[in-house]
C-alpha positions as CSV (number, residue, x, y, z in Angstrom):
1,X,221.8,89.4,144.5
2,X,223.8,91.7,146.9
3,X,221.9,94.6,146.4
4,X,218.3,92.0,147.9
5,X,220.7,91.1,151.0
6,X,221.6,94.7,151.5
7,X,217.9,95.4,151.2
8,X,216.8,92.5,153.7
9,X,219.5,94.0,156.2
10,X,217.8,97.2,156.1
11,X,214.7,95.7,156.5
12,X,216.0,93.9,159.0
13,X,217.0,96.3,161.2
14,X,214.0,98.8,160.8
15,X,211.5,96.1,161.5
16,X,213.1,95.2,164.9
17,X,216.3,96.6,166.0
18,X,216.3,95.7,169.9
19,X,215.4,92.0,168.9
20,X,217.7,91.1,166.6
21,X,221.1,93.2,167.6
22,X,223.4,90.0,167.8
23,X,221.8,89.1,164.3
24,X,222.2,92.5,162.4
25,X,225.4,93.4,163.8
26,X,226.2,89.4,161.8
27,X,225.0,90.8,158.8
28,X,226.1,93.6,158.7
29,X,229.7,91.8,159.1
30,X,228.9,89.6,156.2
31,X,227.9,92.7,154.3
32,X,231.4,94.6,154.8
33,X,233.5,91.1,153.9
34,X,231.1,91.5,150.6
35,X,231.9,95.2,150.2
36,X,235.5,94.8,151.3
């Protein structure tokens, strides 16, 4: 289940970085508190 948010992230980010900064820079937040 990680591994598909990870993966959504990525896509995420690829599919519209300038859009969506405030909103990948949140996941990527959530994903480090998971990794931590």
């Amino acid at each position: 289940m990680e591994e598909q948010l990870l993966e959504q992230a990525i896509q995420i980010m690829l599919a519209s970085e300038t859009e969506n900064e405030i909103f990948v820079e949140g996941i990527l937040d959530l994903v480090q508190r998971i990794l931590a």
